[in-house]
PyMOL Python script that loads the backbone (N, CA, C, O; Angstrom):
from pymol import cmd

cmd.read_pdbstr("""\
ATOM      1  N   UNK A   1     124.206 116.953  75.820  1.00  0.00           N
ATOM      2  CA  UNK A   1     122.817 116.819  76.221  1.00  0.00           C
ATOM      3  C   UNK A   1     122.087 118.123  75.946  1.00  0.00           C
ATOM      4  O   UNK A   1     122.533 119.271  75.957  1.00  0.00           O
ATOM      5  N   UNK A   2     120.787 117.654  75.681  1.00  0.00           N
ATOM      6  CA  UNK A   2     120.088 118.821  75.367  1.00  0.00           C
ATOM      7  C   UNK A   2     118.780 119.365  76.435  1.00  0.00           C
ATOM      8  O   UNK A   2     118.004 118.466  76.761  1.00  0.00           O
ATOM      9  N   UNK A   3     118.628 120.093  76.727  1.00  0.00           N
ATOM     10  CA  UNK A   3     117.561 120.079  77.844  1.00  0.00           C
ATOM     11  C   UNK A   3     116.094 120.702  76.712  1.00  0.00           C
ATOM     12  O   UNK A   3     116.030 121.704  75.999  1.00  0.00           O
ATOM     13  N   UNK A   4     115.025 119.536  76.989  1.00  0.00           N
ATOM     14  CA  UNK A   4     113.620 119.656  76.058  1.00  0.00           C
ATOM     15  C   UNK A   4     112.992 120.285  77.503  1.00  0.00           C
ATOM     16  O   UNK A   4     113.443 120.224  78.646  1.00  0.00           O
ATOM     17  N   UNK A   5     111.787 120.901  76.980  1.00  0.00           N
ATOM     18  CA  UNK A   5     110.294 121.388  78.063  1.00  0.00           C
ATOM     19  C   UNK A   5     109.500 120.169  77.251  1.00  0.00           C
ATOM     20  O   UNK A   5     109.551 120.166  76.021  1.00  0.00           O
ATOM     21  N   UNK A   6     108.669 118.996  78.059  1.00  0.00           N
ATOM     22  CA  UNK A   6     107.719 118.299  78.027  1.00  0.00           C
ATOM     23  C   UNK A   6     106.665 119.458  77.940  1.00  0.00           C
ATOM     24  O   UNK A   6     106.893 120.423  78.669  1.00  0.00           O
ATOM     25  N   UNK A   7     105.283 119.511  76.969  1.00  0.00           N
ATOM     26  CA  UNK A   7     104.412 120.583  76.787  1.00  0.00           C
ATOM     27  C   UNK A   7     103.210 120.073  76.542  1.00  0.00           C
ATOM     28  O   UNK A   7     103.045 119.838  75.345  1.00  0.00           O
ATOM     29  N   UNK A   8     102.393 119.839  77.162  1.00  0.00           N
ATOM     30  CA  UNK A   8     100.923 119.662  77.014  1.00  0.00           C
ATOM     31  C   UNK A   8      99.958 120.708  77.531  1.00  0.00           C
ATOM     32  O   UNK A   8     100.109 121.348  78.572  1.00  0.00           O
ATOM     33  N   UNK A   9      98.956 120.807  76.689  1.00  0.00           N
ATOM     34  CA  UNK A   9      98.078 121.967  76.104  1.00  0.00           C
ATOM     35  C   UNK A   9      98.598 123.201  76.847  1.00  0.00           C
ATOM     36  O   UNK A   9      98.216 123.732  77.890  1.00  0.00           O
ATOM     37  N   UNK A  10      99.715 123.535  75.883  1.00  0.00           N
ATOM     38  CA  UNK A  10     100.571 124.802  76.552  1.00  0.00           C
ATOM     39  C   UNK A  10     101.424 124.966  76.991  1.00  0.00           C
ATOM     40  O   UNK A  10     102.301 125.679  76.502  1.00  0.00           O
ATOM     41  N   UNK A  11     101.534 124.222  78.373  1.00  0.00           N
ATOM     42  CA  UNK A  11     102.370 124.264  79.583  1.00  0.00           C
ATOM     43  C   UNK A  11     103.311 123.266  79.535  1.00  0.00           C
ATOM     44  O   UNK A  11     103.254 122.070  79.249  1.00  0.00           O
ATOM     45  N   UNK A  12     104.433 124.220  79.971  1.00  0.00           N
ATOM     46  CA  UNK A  12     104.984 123.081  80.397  1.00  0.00           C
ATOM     47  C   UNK A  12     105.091 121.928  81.332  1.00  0.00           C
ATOM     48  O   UNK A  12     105.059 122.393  82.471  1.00  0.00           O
ATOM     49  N   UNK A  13     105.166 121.068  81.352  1.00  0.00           N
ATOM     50  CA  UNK A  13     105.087 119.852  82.624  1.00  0.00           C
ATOM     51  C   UNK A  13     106.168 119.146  83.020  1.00  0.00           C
ATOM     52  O   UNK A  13     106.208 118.127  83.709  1.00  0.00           O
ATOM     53  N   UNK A  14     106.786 119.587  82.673  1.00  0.00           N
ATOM     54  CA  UNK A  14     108.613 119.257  82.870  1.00  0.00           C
ATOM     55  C   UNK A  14     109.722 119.603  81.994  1.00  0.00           C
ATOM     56  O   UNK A  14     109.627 120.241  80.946  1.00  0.00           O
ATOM     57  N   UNK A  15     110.902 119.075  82.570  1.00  0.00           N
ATOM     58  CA  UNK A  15     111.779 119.565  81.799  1.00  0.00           C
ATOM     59  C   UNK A  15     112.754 118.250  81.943  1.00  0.00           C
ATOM     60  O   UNK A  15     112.688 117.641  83.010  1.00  0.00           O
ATOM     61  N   UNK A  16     113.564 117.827  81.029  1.00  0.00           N
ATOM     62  CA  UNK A  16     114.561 116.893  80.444  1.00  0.00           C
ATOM     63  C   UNK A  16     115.354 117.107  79.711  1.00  0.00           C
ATOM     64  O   UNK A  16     115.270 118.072  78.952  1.00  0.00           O
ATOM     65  N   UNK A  17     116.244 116.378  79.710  1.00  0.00           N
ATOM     66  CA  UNK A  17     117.717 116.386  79.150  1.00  0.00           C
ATOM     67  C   UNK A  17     118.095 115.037  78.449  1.00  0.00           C
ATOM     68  O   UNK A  17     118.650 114.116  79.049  1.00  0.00           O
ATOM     69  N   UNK A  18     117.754 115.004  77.154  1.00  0.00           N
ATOM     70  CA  UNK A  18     117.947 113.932  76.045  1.00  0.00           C
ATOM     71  C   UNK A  18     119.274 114.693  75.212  1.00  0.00           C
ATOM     72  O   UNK A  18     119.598 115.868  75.036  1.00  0.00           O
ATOM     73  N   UNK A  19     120.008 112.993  74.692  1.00  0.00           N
ATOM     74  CA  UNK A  19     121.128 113.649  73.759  1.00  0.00           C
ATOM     75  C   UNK A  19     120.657 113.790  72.202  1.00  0.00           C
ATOM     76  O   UNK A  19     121.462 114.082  71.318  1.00  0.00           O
ATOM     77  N   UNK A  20     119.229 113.545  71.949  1.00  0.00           N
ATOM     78  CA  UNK A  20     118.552 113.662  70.905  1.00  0.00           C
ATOM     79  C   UNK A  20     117.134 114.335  71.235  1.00  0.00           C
ATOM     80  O   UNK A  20     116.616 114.403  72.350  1.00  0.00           O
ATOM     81  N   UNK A  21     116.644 114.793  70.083  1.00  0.00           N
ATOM     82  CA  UNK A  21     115.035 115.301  70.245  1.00  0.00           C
ATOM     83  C   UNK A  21     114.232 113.754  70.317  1.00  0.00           C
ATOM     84  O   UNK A  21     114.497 112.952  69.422  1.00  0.00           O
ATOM     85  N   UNK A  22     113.336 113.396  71.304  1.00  0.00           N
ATOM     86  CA  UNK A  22     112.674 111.558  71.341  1.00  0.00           C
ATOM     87  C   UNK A  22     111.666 112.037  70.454  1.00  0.00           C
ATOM     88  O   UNK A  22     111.199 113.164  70.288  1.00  0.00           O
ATOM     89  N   UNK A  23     111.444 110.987  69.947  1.00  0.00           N
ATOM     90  CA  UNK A  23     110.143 110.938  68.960  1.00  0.00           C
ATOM     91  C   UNK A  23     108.860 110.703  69.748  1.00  0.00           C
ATOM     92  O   UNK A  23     107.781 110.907  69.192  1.00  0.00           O
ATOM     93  N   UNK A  24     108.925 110.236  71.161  1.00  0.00           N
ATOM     94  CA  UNK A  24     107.885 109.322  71.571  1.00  0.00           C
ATOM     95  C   UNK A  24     107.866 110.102  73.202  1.00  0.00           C
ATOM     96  O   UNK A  24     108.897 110.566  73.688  1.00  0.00           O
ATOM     97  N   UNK A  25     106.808 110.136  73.763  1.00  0.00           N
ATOM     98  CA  UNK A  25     106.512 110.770  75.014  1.00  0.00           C
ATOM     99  C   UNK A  25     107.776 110.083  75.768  1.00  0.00           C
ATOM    100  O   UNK A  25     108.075 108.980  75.310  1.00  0.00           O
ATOM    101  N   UNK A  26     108.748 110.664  77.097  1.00  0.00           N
ATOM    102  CA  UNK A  26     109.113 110.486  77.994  1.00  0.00           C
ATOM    103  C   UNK A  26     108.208 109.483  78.626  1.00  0.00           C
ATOM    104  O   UNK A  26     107.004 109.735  78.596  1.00  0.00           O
ATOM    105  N   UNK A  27     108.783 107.920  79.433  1.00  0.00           N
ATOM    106  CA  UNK A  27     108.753 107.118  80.095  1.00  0.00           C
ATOM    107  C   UNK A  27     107.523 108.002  81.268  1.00  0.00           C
ATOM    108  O   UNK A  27     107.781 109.096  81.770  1.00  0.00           O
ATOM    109  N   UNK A  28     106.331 107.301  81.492  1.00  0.00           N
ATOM    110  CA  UNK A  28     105.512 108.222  82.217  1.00  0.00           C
ATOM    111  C   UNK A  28     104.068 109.254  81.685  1.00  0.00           C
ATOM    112  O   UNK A  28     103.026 109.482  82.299  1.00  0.00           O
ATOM    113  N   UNK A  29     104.492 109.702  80.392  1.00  0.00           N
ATOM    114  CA  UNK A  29     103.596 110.536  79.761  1.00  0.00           C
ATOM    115  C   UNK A  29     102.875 110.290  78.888  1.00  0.00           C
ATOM    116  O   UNK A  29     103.409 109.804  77.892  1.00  0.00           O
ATOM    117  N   UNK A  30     102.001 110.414  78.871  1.00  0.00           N
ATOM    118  CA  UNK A  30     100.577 109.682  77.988  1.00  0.00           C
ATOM    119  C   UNK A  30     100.788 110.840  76.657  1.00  0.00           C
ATOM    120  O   UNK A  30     101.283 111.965  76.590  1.00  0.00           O
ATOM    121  N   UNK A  31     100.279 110.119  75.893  1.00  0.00           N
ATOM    122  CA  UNK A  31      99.774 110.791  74.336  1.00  0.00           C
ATOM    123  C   UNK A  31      99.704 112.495  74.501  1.00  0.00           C
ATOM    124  O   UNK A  31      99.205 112.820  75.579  1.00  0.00           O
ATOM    125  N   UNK A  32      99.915 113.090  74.050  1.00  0.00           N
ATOM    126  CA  UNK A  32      99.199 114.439  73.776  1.00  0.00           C
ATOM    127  C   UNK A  32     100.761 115.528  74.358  1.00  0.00           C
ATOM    128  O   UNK A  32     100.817 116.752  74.239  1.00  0.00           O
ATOM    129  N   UNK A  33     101.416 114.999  74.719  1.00  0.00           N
ATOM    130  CA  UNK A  33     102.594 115.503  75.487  1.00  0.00           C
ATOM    131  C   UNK A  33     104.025 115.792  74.157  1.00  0.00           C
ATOM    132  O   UNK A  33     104.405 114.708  73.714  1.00  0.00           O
ATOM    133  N   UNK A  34     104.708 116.897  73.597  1.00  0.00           N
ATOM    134  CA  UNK A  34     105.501 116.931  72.724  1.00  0.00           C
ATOM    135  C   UNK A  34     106.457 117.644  73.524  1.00  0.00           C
ATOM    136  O   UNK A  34     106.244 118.494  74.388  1.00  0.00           O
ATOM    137  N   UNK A  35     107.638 117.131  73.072  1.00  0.00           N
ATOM    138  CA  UNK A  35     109.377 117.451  73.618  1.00  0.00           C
ATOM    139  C   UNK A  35     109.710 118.796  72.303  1.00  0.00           C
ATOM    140  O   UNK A  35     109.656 118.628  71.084  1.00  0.00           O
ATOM    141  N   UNK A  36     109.938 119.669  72.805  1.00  0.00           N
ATOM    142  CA  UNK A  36     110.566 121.027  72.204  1.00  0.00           C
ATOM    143  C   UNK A  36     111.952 121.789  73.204  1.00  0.00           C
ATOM    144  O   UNK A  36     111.904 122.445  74.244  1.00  0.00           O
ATOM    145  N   UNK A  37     113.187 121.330  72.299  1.00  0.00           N
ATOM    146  CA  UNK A  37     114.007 122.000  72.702  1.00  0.00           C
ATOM    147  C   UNK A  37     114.147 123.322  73.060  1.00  0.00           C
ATOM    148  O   UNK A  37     113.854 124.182  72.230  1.00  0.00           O
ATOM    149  N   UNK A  38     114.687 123.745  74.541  1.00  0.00           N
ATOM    150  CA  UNK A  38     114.938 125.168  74.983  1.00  0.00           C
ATOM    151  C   UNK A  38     115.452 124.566  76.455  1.00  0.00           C
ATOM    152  O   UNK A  38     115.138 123.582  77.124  1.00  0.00           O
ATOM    153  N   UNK A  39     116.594 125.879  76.646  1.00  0.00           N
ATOM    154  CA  UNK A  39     117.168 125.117  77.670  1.00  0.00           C
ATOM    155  C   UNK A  39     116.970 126.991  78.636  1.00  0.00           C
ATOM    156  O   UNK A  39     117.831 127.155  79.500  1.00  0.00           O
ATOM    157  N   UNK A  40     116.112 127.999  78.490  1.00  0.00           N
ATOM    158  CA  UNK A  40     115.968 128.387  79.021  1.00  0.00           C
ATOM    159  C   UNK A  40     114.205 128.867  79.771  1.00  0.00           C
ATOM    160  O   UNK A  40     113.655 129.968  79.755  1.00  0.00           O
ATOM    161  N   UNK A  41     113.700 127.503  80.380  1.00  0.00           N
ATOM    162  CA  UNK A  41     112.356 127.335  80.520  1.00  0.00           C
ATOM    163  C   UNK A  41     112.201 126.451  81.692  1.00  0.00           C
ATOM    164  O   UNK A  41     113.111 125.736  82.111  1.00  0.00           O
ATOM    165  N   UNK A  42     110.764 126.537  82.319  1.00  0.00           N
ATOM    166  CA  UNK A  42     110.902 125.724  84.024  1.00  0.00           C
ATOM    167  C   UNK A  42     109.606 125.497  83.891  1.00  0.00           C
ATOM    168  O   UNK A  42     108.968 126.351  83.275  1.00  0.00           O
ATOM    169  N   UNK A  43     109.010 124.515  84.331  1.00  0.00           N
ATOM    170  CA  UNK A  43     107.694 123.841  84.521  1.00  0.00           C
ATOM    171  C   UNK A  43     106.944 125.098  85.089  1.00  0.00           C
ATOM    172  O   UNK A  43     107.238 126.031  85.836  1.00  0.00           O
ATOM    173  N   UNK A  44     105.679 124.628  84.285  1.00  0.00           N
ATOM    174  CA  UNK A  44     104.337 125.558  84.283  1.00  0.00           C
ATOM    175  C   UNK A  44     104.310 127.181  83.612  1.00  0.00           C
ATOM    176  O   UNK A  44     103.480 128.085  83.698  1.00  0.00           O
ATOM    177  N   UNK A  45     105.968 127.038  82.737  1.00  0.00           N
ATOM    178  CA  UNK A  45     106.025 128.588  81.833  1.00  0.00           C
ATOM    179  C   UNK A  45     104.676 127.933  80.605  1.00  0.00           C
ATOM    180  O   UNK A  45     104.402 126.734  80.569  1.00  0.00           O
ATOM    181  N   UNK A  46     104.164 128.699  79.937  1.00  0.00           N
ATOM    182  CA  UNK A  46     103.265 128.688  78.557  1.00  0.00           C
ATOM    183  C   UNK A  46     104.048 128.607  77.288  1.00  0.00           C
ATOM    184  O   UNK A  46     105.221 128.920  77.087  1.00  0.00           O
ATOM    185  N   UNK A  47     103.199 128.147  76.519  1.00  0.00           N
ATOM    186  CA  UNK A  47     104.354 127.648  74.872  1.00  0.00           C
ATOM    187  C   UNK A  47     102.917 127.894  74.339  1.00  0.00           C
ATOM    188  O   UNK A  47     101.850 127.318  74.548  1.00  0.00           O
ATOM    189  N   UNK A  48     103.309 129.067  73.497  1.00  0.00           N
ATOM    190  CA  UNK A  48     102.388 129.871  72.950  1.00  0.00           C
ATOM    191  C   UNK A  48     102.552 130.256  71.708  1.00  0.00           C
ATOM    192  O   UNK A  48     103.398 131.148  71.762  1.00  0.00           O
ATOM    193  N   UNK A  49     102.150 130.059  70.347  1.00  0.00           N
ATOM    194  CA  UNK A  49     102.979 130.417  69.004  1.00  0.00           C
ATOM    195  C   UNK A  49     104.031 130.458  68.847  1.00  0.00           C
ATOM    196  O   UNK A  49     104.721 131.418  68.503  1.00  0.00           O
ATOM    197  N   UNK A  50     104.504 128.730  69.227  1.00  0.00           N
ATOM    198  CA  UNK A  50     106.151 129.067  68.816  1.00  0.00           C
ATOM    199  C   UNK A  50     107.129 129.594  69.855  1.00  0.00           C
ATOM    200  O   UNK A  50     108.321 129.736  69.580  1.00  0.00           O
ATOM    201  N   UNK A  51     106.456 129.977  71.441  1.00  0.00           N
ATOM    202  CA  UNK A  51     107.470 130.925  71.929  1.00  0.00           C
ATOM    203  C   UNK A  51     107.184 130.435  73.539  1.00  0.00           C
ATOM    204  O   UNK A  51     106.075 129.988  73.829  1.00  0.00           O
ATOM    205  N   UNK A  52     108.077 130.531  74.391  1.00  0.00           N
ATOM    206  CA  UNK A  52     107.660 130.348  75.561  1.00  0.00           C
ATOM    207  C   UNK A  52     107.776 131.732  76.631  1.00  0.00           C
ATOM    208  O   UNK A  52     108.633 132.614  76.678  1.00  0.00           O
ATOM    209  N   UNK A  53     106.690 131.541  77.349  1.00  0.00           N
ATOM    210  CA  UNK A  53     106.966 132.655  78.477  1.00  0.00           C
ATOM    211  C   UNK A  53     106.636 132.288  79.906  1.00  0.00           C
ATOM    212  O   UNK A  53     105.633 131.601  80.101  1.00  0.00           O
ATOM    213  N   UNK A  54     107.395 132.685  80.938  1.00  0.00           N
ATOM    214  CA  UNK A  54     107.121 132.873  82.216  1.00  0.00           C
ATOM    215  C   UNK A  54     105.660 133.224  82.337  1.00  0.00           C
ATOM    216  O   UNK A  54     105.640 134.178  81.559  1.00  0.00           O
ATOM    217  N   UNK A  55     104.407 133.107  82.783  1.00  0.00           N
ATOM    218  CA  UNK A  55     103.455 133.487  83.521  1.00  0.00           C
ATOM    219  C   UNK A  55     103.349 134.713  84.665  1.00  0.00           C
ATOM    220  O   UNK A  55     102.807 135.757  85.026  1.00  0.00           O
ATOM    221  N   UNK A  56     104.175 133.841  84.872  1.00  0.00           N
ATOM    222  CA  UNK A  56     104.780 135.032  86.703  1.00  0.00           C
ATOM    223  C   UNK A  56     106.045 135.532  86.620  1.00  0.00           C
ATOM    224  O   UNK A  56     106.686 134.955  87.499  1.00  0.00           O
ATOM    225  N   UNK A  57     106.791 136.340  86.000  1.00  0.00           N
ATOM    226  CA  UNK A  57     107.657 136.981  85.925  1.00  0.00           C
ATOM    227  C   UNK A  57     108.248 137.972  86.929  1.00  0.00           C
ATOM    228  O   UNK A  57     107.691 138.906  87.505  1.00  0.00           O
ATOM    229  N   UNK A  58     109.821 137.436  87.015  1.00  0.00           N
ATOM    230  CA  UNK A  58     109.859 138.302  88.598  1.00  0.00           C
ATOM    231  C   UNK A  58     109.748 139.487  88.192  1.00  0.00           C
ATOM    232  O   UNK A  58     109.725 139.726  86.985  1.00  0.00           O
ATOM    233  N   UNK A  59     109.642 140.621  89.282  1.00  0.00           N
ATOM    234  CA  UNK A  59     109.356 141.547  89.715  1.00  0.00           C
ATOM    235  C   UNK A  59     110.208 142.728  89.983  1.00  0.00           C
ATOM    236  O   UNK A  59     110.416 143.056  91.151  1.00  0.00           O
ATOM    237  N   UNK A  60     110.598 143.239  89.226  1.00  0.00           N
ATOM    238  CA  UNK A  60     111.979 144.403  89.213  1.00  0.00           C
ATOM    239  C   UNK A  60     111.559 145.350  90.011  1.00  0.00           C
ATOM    240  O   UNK A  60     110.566 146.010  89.704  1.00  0.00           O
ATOM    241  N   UNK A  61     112.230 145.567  91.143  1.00  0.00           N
ATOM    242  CA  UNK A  61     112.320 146.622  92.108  1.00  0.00           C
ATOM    243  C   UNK A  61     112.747 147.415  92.192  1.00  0.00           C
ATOM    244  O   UNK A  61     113.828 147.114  92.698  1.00  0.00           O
ATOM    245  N   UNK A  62     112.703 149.079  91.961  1.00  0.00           N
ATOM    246  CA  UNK A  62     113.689 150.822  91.941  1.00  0.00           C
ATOM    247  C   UNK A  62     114.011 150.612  93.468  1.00  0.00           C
ATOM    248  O   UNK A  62     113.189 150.733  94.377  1.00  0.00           O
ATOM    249  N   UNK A  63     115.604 150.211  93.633  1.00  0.00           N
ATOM    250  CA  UNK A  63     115.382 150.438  94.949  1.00  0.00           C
ATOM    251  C   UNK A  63     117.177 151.597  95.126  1.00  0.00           C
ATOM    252  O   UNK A  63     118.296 151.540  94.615  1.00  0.00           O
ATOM    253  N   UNK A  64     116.373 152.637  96.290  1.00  0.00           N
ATOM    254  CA  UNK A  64     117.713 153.593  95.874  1.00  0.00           C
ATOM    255  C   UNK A  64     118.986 152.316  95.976  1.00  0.00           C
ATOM    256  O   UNK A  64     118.980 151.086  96.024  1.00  0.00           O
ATOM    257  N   UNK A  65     120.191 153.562  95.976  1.00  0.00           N
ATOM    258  CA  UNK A  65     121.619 153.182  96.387  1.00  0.00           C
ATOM    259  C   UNK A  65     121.602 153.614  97.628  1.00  0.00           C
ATOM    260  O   UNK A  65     121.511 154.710  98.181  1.00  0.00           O
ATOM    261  N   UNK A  66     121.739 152.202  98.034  1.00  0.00           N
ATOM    262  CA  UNK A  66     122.597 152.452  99.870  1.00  0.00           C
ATOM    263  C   UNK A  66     123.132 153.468 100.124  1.00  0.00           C
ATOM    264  O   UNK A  66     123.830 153.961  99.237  1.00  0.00           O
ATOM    265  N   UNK A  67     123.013 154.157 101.410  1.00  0.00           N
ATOM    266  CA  UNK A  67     124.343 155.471 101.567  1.00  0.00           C
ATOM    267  C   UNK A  67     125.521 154.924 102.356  1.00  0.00           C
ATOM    268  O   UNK A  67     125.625 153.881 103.000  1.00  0.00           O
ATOM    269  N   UNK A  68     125.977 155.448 102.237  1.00  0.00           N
ATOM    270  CA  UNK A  68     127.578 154.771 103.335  1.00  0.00           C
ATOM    271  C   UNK A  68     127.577 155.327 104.649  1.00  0.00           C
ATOM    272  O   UNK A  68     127.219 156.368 105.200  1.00  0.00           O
ATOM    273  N   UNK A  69     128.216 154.027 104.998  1.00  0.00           N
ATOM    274  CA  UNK A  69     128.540 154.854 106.660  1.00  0.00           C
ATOM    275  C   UNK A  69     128.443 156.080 106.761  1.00  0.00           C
ATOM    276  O   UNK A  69     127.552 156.925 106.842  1.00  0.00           O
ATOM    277  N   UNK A  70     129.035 156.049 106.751  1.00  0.00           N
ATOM    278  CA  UNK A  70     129.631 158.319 106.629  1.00  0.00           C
ATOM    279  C   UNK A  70     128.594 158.694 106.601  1.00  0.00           C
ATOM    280  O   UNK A  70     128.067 159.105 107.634  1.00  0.00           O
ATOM    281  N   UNK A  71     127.900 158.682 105.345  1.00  0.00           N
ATOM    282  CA  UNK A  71     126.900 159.505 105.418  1.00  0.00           C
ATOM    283  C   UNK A  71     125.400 159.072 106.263  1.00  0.00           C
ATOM    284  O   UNK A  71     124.452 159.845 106.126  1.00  0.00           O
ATOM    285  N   UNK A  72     125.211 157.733 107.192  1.00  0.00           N
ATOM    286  CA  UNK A  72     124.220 157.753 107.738  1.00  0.00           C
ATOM    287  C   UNK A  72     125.094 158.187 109.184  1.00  0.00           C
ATOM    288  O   UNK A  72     124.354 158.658 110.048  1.00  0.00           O
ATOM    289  N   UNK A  73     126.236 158.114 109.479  1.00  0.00           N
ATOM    290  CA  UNK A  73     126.487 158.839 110.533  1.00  0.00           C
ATOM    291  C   UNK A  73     126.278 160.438 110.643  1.00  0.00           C
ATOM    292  O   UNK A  73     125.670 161.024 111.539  1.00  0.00           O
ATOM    293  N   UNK A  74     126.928 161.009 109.514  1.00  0.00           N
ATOM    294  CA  UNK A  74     126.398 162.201 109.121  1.00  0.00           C
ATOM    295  C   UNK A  74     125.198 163.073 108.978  1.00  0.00           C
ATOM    296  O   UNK A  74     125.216 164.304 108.942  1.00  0.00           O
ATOM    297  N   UNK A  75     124.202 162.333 108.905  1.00  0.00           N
ATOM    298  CA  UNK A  75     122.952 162.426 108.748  1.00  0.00           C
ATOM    299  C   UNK A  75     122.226 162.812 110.038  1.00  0.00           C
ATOM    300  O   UNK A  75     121.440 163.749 110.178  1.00  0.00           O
ATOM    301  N   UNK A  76     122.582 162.028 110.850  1.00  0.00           N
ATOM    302  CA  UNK A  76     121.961 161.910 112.126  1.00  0.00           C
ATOM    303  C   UNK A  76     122.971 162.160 113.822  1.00  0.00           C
ATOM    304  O   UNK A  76     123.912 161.549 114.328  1.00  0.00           O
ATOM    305  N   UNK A  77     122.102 163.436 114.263  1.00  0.00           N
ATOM    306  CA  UNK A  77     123.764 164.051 115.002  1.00  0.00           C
ATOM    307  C   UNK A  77     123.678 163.094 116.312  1.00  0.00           C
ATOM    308  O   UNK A  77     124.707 163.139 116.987  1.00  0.00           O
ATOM    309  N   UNK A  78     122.863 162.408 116.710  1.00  0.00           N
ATOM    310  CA  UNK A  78     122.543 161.451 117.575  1.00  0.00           C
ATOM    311  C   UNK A  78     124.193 160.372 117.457  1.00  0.00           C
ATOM    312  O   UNK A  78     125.102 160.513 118.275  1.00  0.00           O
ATOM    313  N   UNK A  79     124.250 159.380 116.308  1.00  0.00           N
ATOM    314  CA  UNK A  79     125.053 159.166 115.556  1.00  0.00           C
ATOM    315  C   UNK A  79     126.319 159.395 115.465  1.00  0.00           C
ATOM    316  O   UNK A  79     127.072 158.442 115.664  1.00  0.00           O
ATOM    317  N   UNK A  80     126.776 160.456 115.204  1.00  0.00           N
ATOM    318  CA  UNK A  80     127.771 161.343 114.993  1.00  0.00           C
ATOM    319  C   UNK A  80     128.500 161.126 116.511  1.00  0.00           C
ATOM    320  O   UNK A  80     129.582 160.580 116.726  1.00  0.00           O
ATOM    321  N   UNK A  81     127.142 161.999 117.943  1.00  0.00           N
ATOM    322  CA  UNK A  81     128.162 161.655 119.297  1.00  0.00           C
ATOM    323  C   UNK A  81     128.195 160.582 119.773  1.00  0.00           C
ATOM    324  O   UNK A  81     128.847 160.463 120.810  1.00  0.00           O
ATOM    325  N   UNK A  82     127.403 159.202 119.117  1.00  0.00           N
ATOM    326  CA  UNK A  82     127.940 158.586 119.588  1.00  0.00           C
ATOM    327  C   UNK A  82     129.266 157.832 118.981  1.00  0.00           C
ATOM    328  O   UNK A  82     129.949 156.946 119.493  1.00  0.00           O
ATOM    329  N   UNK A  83     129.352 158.277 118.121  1.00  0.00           N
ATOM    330  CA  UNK A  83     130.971 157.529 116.990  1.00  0.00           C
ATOM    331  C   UNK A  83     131.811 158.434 118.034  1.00  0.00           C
ATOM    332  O   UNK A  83     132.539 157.719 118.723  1.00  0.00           O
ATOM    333  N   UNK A  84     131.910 159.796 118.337  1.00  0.00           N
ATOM    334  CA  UNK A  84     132.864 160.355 119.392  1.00  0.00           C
ATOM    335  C   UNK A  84     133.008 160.011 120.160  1.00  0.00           C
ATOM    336  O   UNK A  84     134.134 160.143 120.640  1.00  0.00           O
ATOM    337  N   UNK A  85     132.092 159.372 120.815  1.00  0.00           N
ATOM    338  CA  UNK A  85     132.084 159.311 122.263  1.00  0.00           C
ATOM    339  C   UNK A  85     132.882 157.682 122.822  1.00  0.00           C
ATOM    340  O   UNK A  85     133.391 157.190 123.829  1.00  0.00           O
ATOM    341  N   UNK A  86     132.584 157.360 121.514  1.00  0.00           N
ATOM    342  CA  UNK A  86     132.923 155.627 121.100  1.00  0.00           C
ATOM    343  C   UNK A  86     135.302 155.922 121.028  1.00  0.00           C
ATOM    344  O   UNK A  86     136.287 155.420 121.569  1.00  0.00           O
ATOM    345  N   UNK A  87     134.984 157.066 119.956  1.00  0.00           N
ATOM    346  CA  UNK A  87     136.497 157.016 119.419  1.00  0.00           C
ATOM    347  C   UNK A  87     137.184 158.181 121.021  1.00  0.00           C
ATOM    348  O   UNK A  87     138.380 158.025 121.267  1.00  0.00           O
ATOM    349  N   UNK A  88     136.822 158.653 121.442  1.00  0.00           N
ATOM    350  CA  UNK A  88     137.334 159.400 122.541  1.00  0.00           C
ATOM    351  C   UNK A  88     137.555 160.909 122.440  1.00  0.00           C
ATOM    352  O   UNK A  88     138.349 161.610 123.068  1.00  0.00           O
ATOM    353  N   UNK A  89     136.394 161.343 121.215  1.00  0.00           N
ATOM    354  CA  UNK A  89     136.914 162.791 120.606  1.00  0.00           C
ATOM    355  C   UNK A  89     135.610 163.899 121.419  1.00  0.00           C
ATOM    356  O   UNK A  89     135.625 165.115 121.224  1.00  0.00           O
TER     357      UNK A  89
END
""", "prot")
cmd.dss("prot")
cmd.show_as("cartoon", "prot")
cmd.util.cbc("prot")
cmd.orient("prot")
């Protein structure tokens, strides 16, 4: 099976899985609607010269590296007496 994006003026409007490219709109879809194979695409991306893109593209976040235990116990001497006070030191 092949997964098509249904595409009218642009957008996509669904997505399907035929074991052939259909010649003829999906059961439901009026005239003006063309099946173009891609199986990495989701309703309402754009089909734009040949190419499709997300609209809303997630959002990559810099986010530091976690510190470790240790070191947020370390950090903070609050912290620290209470891990002692916890272990009996």
């Amino acid at each position: 099976m092949n997964k098509y994006a249904i595409v009218k003026n642009g957008v996509v409007v669904n997505t399907v899985e035929y074991a052939e490219q259909p010649s003829t709109p999906p059961p439901g879809f009026e005239d003006g609607h063309v099946a173009i194979q891609e199986e990495n695409v989701s309703p309402n991306w754009h089909y734009v010269d040949g190419r499709f893109f997300d609209p809303n593209p997630p959002v990559i976040v810099d986010m530091p590296a976690p510190k470790s235990l240790t070191d947020m116990i370390l950090a903070d001497p609050t912290e620290l007496a209470k891990l002692k006070q916890a272990l009996g030191i």
